[in-house]
C-alpha positions in Angstrom: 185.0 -4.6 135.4 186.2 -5.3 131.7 182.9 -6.7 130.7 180.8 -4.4 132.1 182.8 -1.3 130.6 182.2 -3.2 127.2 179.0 -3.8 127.1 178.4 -0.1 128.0 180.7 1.0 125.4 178.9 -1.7 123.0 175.1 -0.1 124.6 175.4 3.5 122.7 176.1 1.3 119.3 173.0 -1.1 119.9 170.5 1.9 120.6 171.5 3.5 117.4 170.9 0.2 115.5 167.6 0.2 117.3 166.8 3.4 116.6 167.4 3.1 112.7 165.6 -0.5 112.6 162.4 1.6 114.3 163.0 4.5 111.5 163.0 2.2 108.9 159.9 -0.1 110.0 158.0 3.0 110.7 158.8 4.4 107.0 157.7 0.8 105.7 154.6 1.0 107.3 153.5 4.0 106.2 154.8 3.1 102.3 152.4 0.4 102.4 149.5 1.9 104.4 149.9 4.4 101.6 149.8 1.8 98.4 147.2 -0.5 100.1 144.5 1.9 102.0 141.4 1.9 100.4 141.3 5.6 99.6 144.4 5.6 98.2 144.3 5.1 94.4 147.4 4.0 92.4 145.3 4.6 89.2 144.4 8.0 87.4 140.0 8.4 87.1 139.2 8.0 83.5 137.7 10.7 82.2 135.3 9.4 79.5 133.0 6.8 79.0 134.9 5.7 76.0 138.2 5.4 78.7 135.7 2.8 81.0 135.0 1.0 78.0 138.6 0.6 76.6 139.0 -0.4 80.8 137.1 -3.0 80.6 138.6 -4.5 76.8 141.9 -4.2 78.5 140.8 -6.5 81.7 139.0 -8.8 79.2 142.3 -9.2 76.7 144.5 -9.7 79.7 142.1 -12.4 81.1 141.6 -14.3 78.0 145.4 -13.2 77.1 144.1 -12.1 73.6 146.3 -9.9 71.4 144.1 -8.7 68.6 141.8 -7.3 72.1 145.1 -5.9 72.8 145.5 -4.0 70.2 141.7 -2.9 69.6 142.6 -1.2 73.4 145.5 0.6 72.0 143.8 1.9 69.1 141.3 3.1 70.9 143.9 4.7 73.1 145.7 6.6 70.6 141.9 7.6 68.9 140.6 9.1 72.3 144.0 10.8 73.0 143.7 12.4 69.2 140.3 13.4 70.3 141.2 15.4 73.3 139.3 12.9 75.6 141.8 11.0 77.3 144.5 12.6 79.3 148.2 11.6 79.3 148.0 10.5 83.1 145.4 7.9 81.6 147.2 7.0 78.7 150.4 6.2 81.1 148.1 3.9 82.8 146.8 1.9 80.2 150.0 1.5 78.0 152.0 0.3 81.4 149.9 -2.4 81.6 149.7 -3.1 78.0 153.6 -3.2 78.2 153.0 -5.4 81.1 151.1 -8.2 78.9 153.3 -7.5 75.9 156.0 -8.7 77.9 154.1 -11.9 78.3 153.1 -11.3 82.5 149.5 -11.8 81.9 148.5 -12.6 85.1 150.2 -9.1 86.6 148.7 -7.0 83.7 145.0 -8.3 84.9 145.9 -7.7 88.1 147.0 -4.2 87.2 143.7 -3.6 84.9 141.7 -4.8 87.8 143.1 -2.7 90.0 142.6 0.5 87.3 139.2 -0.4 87.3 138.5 -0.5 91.0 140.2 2.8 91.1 137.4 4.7 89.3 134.6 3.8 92.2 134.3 6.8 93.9 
């Protein structure tokens, strides 16, 4: 009689474990559903043609790992955002991964331009 009043006392504790293991996959799968579904962009749309062209000088310096293209993207970040034609969500966007490369983690910052560049197809 001992066990069985023990595992029934022990019952209440394992369902409320279960319960918050079910929560907690449940909010993982809809984190990453989220980040990965096709529709859902991590990315800002550029609003410019200049912004696609500085896009695609940012993927190039972080696949050939090129500072002086590095830089030609970030003045031509601070020209466009002097010119009214890039907007701060934008800007955020490129200079993350421009930190990103700075800091040596090519491979992630072509990742992240590649994925700023998929972004923009509608």
């Amino acid at each position: 009689m001992a066990t069985t009043r023990s595992k029934n006392a022990d019952e209440p504790e394992s369902r409320s474990r279960f319960k918050w293991l079910l929560v907690t996959l449940a909010t993982l799968a809809v984190a990453v559903t989220v980040v990965w579904w096709p529709g859902c962009k991590q990315y800002p749309e550029v609003t410019s043609a200049e912004s696609l062209s500085l896009m695609k000088l940012l993927y190039n310096a972080c696949n050939t790992r090129d500072l002086d293209k590095l830089s030609r993207v970030e003045q031509g970040i601070d020209r466009l955002a002097s010119e009214g034609k890039m907007s701060a969500g934008e800007q955020d966007a490129f200079r993350a991964i421009i930190a990103i490369a700075k800091q040596g983690d090519w491979q992630r910052a072509q990742e992240r331009s590649l994925r700023f560049a998929r972004d923009q197809v509608r």
